[in-house]
C-alpha positions as CSV (number, residue, x, y, z in Angstrom):
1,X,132.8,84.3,115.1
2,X,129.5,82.8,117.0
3,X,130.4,79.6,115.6
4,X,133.7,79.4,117.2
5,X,132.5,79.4,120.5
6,X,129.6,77.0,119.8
7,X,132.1,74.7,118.1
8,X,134.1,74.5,120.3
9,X,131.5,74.5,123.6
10,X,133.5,76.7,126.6
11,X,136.9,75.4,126.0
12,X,137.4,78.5,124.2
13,X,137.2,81.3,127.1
14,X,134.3,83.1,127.5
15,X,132.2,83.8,124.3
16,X,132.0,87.1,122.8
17,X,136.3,87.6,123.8
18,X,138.7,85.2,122.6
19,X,140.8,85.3,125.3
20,X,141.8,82.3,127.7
21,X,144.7,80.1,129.1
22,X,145.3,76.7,130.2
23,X,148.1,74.7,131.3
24,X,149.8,71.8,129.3
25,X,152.6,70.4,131.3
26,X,155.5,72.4,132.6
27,X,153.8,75.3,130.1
28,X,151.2,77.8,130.9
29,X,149.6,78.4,127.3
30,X,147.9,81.8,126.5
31,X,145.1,82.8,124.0
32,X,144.4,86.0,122.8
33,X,142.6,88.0,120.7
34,X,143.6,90.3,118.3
35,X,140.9,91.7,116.4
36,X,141.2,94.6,118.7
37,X,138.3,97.0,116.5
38,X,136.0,94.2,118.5
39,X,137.7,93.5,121.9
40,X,140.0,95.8,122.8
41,X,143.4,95.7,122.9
42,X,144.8,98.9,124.6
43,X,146.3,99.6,128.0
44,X,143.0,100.6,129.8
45,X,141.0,97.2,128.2
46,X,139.8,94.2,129.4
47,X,141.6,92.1,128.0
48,X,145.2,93.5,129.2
49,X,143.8,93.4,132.3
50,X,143.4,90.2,132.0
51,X,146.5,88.7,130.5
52,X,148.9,90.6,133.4
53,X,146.5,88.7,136.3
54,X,146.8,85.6,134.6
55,X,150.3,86.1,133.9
56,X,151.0,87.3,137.7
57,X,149.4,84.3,138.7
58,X,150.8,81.9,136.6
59,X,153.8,79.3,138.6
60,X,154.6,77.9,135.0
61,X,158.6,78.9,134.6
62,X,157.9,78.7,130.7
63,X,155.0,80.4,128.5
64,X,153.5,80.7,125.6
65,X,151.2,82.9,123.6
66,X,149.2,82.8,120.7
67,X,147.0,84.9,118.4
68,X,146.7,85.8,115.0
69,X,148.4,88.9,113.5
70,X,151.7,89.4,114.3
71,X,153.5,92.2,115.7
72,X,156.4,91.4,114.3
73,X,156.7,90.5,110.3
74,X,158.4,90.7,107.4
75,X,155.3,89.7,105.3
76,X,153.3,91.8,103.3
77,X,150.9,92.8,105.7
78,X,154.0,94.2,107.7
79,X,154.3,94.8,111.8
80,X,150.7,95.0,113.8
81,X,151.7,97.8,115.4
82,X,148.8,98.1,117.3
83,X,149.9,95.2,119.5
84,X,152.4,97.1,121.3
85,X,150.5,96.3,124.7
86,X,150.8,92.8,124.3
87,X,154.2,92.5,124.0
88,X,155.1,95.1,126.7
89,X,152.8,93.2,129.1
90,X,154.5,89.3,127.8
91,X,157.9,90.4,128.0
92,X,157.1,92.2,131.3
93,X,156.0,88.8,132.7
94,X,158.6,87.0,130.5
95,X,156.5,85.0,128.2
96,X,159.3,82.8,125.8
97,X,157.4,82.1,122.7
98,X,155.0,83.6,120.4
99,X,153.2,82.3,117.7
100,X,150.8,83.7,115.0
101,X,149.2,83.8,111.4
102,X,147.6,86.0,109.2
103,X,150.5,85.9,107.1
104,X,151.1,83.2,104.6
105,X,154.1,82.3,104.9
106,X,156.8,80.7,107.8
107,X,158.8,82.9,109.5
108,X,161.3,82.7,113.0
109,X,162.4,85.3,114.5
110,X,165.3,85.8,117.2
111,X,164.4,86.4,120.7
112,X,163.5,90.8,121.1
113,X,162.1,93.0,123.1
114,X,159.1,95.0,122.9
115,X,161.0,97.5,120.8
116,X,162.1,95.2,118.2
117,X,165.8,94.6,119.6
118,X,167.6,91.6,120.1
119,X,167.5,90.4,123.7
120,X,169.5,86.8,124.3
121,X,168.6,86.9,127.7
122,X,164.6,88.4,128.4
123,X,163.7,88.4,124.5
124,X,160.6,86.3,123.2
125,X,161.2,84.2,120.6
126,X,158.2,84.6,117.8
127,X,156.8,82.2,114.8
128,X,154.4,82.9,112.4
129,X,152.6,80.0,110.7
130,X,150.6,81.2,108.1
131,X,151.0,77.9,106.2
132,X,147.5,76.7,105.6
133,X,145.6,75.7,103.1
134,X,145.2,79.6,102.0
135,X,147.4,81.0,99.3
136,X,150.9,82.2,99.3
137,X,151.9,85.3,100.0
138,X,155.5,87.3,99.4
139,X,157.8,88.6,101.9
140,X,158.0,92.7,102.2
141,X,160.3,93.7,103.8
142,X,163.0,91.7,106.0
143,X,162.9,92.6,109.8
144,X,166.7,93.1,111.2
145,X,165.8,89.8,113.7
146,X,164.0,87.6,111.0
147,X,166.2,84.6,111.2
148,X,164.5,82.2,108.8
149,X,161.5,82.8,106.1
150,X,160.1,80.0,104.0
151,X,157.7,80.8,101.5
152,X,155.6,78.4,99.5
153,X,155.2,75.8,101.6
154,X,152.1,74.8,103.8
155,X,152.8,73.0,107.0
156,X,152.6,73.1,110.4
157,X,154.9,73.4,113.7
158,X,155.8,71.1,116.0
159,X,156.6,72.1,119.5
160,X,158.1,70.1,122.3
161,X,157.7,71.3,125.5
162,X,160.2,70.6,128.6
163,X,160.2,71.7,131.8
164,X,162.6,74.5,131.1
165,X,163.2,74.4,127.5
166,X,161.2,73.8,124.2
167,X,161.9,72.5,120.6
168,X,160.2,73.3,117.5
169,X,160.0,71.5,113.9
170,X,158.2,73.7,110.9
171,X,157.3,70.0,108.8
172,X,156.1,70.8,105.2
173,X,153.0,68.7,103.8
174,X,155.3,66.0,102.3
175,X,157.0,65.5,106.1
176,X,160.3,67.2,105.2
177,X,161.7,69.2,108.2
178,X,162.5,72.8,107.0
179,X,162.8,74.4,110.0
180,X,164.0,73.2,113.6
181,X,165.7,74.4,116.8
182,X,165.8,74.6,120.4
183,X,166.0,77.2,123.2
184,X,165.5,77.3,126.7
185,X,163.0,79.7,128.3
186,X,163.8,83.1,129.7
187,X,164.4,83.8,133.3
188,X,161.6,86.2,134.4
189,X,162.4,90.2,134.3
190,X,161.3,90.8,137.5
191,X,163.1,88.2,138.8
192,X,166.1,90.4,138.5
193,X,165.2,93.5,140.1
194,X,166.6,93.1,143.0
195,X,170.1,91.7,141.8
196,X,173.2,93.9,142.8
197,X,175.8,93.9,140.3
């Protein structure tokens, strides 16, 4: 892991975490890290601690979060369950998008909440890319909310990012589109506390 930091020379956070942000247009764009046997990933770390003042302080409408296993998959190596914080702290501060790995294979999933239930309206909206140049794995066992799976295929994805809405593209090696949508990002949950119905 040394030779991530050195590589890539402070852009990535401070060494020895993994965790960071940064701004890219209309987005506020956060890293994490998951290898919590290392870093922490529980209510009372660091890192949590972290991500909801970065979050709180954030004036980006739209967000998005990245890191390498996924909570949520219908791979082989199945849900992280351990990331239960993560999620209960991004949809909290209504992050719209995740993205990770670890699995090899593409997979979208509809927007949910921390609990794995579909939520048009506060729900993130998560990707895993797994597509490298590693080998293929198989899918497991479907999630309820998986809305497409591609296996076989390595590629990346594309995102476009608007000021209140983002596009993706999942493009295969040989520039075939295989996968592509549009959404617009969540209104923020807290936003809504104090609305009478």
């Amino acid at each position: 892991m040394e030779n991530y930091w050195i590589y890539f020379d402070g852009v990535a956070g401070e060494p020895g975490k993994g965790w960071y942000s940064f701004e890219h247009g209309d987005w506020h764009i956060v890293m994490l890290n998951s290898n919590c046997g290392y870093v922490g990933c529980g209510t009372s770390s660091e890192q949590i601690a972290w991500l909801k003042q970065d979050l709180a302080l954030s004036k980006n409408q739209c967000s998005l979060a990245i890191w390498h296993h996924p909570r949520f998959n219908s791979g082989i190596a199945g849900n992280a369950d351990w990331l239960y914080t993560f999620w209960d702290v991004l949809y909290e501060q209504g992050v719209d998008v995740v993205v990770n790995g670890h699995d090899h294979h593409y997979e979208r999933m509809a927007k949910i909440n921390p609990q794995g239930e579909l939520d048009g309206l506060f729900g993130i909206r998560s990707f895993i890319v797994g597509t490298g140049v590693a080998g293929f794995y198989n899918i497991d066992q479907i999630q309820p909310f998986s809305e497409v799976r591609i296996l076989n295929q390595f590629g990346i994805i594309q995102f476009e990012l608007g000021a209140q809405s983002f596009t993706w593209k999942f493009i295969n090696l040989d520039g075939q589109i295989l996968d592509q949508g549009a959404d617009s990002c969540s209104p923020n949950l807290q936003t809504f506390d104090f609305i009478q119905y």
